[in-house]
TIKOL-369805 format. One record per residue (C-alpha): x, y, z. Coordinates in nm, 2 decimals. Example, Ala and Ser with C-alpha at 12.3 -4.5 7.8 and 13.67 -1.06 7.14 Angstrom:
# residues 2
       px       py       pz
     1.23    -0.45     0.78
     1.37    -0.11     0.71
END
This chain:
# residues 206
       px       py       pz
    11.40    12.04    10.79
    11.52    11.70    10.97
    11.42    11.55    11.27
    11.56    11.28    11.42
    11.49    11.09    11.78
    11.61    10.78    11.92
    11.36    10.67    12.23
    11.59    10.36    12.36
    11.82    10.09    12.21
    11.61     9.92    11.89
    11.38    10.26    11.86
    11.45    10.53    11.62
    11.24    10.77    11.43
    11.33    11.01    11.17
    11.14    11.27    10.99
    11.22    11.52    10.68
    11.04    11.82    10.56
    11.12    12.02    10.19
    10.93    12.32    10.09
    11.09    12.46     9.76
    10.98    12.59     9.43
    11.12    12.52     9.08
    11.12    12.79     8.81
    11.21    12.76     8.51
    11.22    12.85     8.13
    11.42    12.54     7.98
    11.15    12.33     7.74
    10.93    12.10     7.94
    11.13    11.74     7.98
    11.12    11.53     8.25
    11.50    11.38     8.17
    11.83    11.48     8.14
    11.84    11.48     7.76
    11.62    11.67     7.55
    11.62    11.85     7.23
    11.31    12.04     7.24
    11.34    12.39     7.10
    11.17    12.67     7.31
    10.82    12.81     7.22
    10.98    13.17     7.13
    11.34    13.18     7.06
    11.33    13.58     7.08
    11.25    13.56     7.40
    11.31    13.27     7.67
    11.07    13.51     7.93
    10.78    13.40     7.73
    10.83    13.04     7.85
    10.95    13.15     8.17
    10.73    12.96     8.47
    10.66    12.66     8.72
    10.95    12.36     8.64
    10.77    12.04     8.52
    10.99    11.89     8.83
    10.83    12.13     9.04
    10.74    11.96     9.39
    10.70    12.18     9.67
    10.64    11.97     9.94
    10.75    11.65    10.08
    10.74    11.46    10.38
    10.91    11.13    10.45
    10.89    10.95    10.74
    11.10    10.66    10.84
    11.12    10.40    11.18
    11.26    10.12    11.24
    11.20     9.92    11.58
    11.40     9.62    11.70
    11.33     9.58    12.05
    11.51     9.38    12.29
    11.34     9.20    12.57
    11.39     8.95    12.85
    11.15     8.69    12.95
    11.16     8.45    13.14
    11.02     8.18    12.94
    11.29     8.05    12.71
    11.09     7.96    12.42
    10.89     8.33    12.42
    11.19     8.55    12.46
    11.32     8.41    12.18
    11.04     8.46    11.96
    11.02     8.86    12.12
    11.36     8.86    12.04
    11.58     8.93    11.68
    11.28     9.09    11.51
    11.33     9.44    11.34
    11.06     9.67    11.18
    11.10     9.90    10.93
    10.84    10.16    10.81
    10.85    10.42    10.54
    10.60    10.70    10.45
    10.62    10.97    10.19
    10.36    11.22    10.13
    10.42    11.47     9.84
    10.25    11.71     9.64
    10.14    11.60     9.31
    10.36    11.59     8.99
    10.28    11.99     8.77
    10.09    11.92     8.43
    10.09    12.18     8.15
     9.81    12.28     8.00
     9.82    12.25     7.63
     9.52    12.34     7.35
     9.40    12.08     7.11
     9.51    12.29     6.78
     9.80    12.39     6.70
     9.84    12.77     6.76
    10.15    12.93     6.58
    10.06    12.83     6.29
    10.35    12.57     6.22
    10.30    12.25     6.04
    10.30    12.08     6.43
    10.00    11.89     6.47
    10.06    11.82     6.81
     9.97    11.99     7.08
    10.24    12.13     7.25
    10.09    12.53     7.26
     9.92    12.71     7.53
     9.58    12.87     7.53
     9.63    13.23     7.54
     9.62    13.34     7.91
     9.73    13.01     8.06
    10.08    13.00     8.25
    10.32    12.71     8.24
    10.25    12.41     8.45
     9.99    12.59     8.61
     9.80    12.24     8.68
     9.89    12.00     8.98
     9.84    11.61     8.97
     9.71    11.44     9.31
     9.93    11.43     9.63
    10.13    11.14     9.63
    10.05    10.94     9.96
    10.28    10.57     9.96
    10.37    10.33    10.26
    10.62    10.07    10.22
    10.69     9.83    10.52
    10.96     9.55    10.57
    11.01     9.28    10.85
    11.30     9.11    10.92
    11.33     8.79    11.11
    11.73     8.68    11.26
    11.65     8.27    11.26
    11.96     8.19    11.45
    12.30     8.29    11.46
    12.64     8.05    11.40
    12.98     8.12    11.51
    12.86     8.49    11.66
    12.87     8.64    11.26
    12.65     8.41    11.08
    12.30     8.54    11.09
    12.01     8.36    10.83
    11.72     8.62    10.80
    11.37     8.58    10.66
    11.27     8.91    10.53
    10.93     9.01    10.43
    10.85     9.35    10.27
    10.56     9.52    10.09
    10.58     9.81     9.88
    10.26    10.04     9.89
    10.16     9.90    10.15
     9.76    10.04    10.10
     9.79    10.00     9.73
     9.75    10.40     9.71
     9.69    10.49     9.33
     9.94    10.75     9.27
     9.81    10.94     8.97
    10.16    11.11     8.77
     9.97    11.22     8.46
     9.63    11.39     8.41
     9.47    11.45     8.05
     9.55    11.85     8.01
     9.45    11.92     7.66
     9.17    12.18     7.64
     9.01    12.28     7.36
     9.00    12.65     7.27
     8.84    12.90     7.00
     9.03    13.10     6.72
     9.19    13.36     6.92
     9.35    13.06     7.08
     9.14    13.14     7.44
     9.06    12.80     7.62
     8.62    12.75     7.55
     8.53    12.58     7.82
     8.58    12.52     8.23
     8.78    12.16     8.22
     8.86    11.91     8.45
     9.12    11.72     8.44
     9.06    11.36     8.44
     9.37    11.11     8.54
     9.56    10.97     8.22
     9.76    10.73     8.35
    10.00    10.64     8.63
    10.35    10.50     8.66
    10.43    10.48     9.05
    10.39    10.06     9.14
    10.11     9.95     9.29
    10.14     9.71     9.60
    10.42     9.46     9.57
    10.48     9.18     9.81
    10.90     9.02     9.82
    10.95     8.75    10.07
    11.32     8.61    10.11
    11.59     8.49    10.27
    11.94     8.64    10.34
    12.26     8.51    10.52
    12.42     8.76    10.65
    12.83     8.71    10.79
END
Protein backbone atom coordinates (compact mmCIF):
# COMPACT_ATOMS: atom_id res chain seq x y z
CA UNK A 1 0.00 0.00 0.00
CA UNK A 2 1.42 3.64 -1.11
CA UNK A 3 0.66 6.85 -0.13
CA UNK A 4 1.79 9.73 -1.43
CA UNK A 5 0.89 13.73 -0.83
CA UNK A 6 2.40 16.87 -1.91
CA UNK A 7 1.16 19.89 0.52
CA UNK A 8 2.78 22.86 -1.68
CA UNK A 9 5.85 23.50 -3.84
CA UNK A 10 9.17 22.14 -1.59
CA UNK A 11 6.62 19.71 0.60
CA UNK A 12 6.20 16.11 -0.15
CA UNK A 13 5.42 13.15 1.89
CA UNK A 14 5.36 9.56 0.99
CA UNK A 15 4.40 6.53 2.89
CA UNK A 16 4.57 2.51 2.06
CA UNK A 17 3.03 -0.32 3.74
CA UNK A 18 3.86 -4.42 3.05
CA UNK A 19 2.17 -7.12 4.80
CA UNK A 20 3.28 -10.55 3.23
CA UNK A 21 4.36 -13.87 4.38
CA UNK A 22 7.22 -16.09 3.10
CA UNK A 23 6.90 -19.90 3.08
CA UNK A 24 9.14 -22.03 2.30
CA UNK A 25 10.86 -25.49 2.34
CA UNK A 26 14.37 -24.65 0.45
CA UNK A 27 17.32 -25.12 3.28
CA UNK A 28 17.66 -22.13 5.47
CA UNK A 29 20.23 -19.46 3.65
CA UNK A 30 20.09 -16.07 3.74
CA UNK A 31 21.92 -15.68 0.03
CA UNK A 32 21.51 -16.57 -3.36
CA UNK A 33 24.04 -19.43 -3.30
CA UNK A 34 23.82 -22.28 -1.10
CA UNK A 35 24.46 -25.89 -1.09
CA UNK A 36 22.86 -27.03 1.98
CA UNK A 37 21.07 -30.39 1.53
CA UNK A 38 17.51 -30.64 3.07
CA UNK A 39 16.87 -32.17 6.54
CA UNK A 40 14.75 -35.22 4.85
CA UNK A 41 15.31 -35.84 1.24
CA UNK A 42 12.18 -38.23 1.26
CA UNK A 43 10.21 -35.66 1.93
CA UNK A 44 10.68 -31.69 1.40
CA UNK A 45 7.06 -31.34 3.59
CA UNK A 46 9.11 -32.09 6.58
CA UNK A 47 11.07 -28.82 6.15
CA UNK A 48 8.20 -27.16 4.87
CA UNK A 49 7.57 -23.61 7.05
CA UNK A 50 8.28 -19.82 7.75
CA UNK A 51 11.19 -18.40 4.98
CA UNK A 52 14.35 -17.29 6.95
CA UNK A 53 13.60 -13.91 4.71
CA UNK A 54 10.27 -13.92 6.16
CA UNK A 55 9.37 -10.14 7.09
CA UNK A 56 5.82 -9.48 7.26
CA UNK A 57 5.66 -6.05 7.90
CA UNK A 58 7.26 -2.90 6.85
CA UNK A 59 6.68 0.66 6.96
CA UNK A 60 8.92 3.33 5.34
CA UNK A 61 8.41 6.68 5.51
CA UNK A 62 10.03 9.39 3.57
CA UNK A 63 9.85 13.56 3.33
CA UNK A 64 11.66 15.94 2.00
CA UNK A 65 10.96 19.71 2.60
CA UNK A 66 12.56 22.61 0.66
CA UNK A 67 10.56 25.51 1.28
CA UNK A 68 10.58 28.67 -0.53
CA UNK A 69 10.13 31.95 1.15
CA UNK A 70 10.22 35.74 0.66
CA UNK A 71 11.47 38.15 3.17
CA UNK A 72 12.05 41.19 3.08
CA UNK A 73 15.36 41.32 4.61
CA UNK A 74 17.97 40.51 2.02
CA UNK A 75 20.37 38.84 4.18
CA UNK A 76 17.50 36.43 5.97
CA UNK A 77 15.74 35.34 2.92
CA UNK A 78 18.67 34.08 1.75
CA UNK A 79 19.55 32.06 4.59
CA UNK A 80 15.48 30.71 4.64
CA UNK A 81 16.11 30.12 1.23
CA UNK A 82 18.04 26.87 -0.85
CA UNK A 83 17.80 24.58 2.07
CA UNK A 84 16.22 21.07 1.49
CA UNK A 85 15.41 18.29 4.16
CA UNK A 86 15.26 14.97 3.78
CA UNK A 87 13.91 12.37 6.27
CA UNK A 88 13.67 8.54 6.14
CA UNK A 89 11.97 6.10 8.60
CA UNK A 90 11.66 2.38 8.41
CA UNK A 91 10.04 0.26 10.92
CA UNK A 92 10.02 -3.58 10.30
CA UNK A 93 9.43 -6.60 11.97
CA UNK A 94 12.34 -8.41 13.15
CA UNK A 95 14.60 -10.82 11.07
CA UNK A 96 12.87 -15.03 11.81
CA UNK A 97 15.55 -17.21 13.82
CA UNK A 98 15.34 -20.99 13.81
CA UNK A 99 15.39 -22.86 16.60
CA UNK A 100 18.06 -25.42 16.68
CA UNK A 101 19.01 -28.15 19.70
CA UNK A 102 22.51 -28.34 21.08
CA UNK A 103 23.06 -32.22 19.94
CA UNK A 104 22.93 -33.48 17.03
CA UNK A 105 19.68 -35.45 16.52
CA UNK A 106 19.77 -37.86 13.41
CA UNK A 107 22.41 -39.45 14.38
CA UNK A 108 24.91 -38.29 11.59
CA UNK A 109 28.55 -37.56 12.25
CA UNK A 110 27.34 -33.49 12.28
CA UNK A 111 28.31 -32.01 15.33
CA UNK A 112 26.75 -28.97 14.58
CA UNK A 113 23.60 -27.98 15.43
CA UNK A 114 21.61 -27.56 12.55
CA UNK A 115 18.37 -30.09 13.94
CA UNK A 116 15.20 -29.17 15.51
CA UNK A 117 13.88 -30.22 18.80
CA UNK A 118 11.02 -32.50 18.17
CA UNK A 119 7.82 -30.44 18.21
CA UNK A 120 9.42 -27.10 17.09
CA UNK A 121 8.45 -25.55 13.64
CA UNK A 122 10.79 -23.74 11.31
CA UNK A 123 11.74 -20.23 12.08
CA UNK A 124 9.18 -20.19 14.54
CA UNK A 125 11.34 -17.34 16.50
CA UNK A 126 11.26 -13.58 15.61
CA UNK A 127 14.28 -11.14 16.27
CA UNK A 128 13.32 -7.39 17.60
CA UNK A 129 11.49 -4.89 15.30
CA UNK A 130 13.74 -2.97 13.34
CA UNK A 131 13.12 0.84 14.11
CA UNK A 132 16.02 3.14 11.99
CA UNK A 133 15.92 7.03 11.05
CA UNK A 134 18.30 8.41 8.68
CA UNK A 135 18.27 12.27 8.04
CA UNK A 136 20.15 14.45 5.44
CA UNK A 137 20.41 18.32 4.92
CA UNK A 138 21.44 19.98 2.11
CA UNK A 139 22.68 23.53 1.83
CA UNK A 140 22.71 25.34 -2.15
CA UNK A 141 25.77 27.96 -1.19
CA UNK A 142 25.37 29.93 -4.39
CA UNK A 143 24.67 29.43 -7.76
CA UNK A 144 27.05 30.45 -11.07
CA UNK A 145 25.98 30.92 -14.52
CA UNK A 146 22.11 29.63 -13.48
CA UNK A 147 23.55 25.60 -13.53
CA UNK A 148 26.38 25.70 -11.25
CA UNK A 149 25.13 25.00 -7.73
CA UNK A 150 28.07 24.09 -4.69
CA UNK A 151 26.19 22.20 -1.97
CA UNK A 152 27.20 21.43 1.61
CA UNK A 153 25.50 18.30 2.57
CA UNK A 154 25.19 16.79 5.93
CA UNK A 155 23.57 13.48 6.62
CA UNK A 156 23.39 10.96 9.58
CA UNK A 157 22.47 7.46 9.31
CA UNK A 158 20.50 6.05 12.37
CA UNK A 159 19.91 8.94 13.41
CA UNK A 160 18.93 7.68 17.35
CA UNK A 161 21.64 5.05 17.18
CA UNK A 162 18.73 2.37 17.44
CA UNK A 163 20.49 -1.13 18.07
CA UNK A 164 18.97 -3.25 15.55
CA UNK A 165 19.39 -6.81 16.81
CA UNK A 166 19.50 -9.37 13.37
CA UNK A 167 20.67 -12.48 15.24
CA UNK A 168 19.50 -13.90 18.58
CA UNK A 169 21.26 -17.09 20.34
CA UNK A 170 18.52 -20.00 19.37
CA UNK A 171 20.22 -23.11 20.44
CA UNK A 172 18.25 -24.95 23.11
CA UNK A 173 19.12 -27.74 24.82
CA UNK A 174 16.96 -30.83 24.78
CA UNK A 175 16.71 -34.49 26.41
CA UNK A 176 17.09 -37.97 24.52
CA UNK A 177 13.87 -38.01 22.75
CA UNK A 178 15.20 -34.89 21.15
CA UNK A 179 12.16 -32.68 23.14
CA UNK A 180 13.59 -29.10 24.03
CA UNK A 181 14.18 -29.32 28.45
CA UNK A 182 13.72 -26.12 29.37
CA UNK A 183 11.52 -22.69 28.74
CA UNK A 184 14.42 -20.44 26.90
CA UNK A 185 14.89 -17.02 26.07
CA UNK A 186 16.57 -15.89 23.54
CA UNK A 187 19.28 -13.56 24.30
CA UNK A 188 20.67 -11.19 21.33
CA UNK A 189 23.84 -12.71 19.55
CA UNK A 190 24.90 -10.16 17.55
CA UNK A 191 23.95 -7.38 15.13
CA UNK A 192 24.93 -6.28 11.64
CA UNK A 193 22.69 -3.14 10.82
CA UNK A 194 25.27 0.18 11.30
CA UNK A 195 25.01 2.07 14.12
CA UNK A 196 24.85 5.95 13.82
CA UNK A 197 27.06 7.35 11.13
CA UNK A 198 27.70 11.06 10.52
CA UNK A 199 29.03 12.17 6.44
CA UNK A 200 29.50 15.81 5.89
CA UNK A 201 30.47 16.98 2.26
CA UNK A 202 30.50 19.00 -0.40
CA UNK A 203 29.05 18.55 -4.04
CA UNK A 204 29.05 20.84 -7.16
CA UNK A 205 26.34 20.14 -8.96
CA UNK A 206 26.03 21.54 -13.03
Amino acid sequence: MNFQHRWSRGYLISASYTWSHSISDAPDVNSFEQNLAIEDPTSRLRDRGNSIVNRPQALTISSVIAPEVKLDNRFLNRLANDNELAILGNISSGDQQNITANAPLNGDSSTASVQRPLFIGRDTVRGPNIYQIDMRYTRTIFTLWERVRPKFLAEANNVFNHRNITSLNAVVPVNAAGAATLPTIFPPLSTVLEGRIIQLGVRVDW
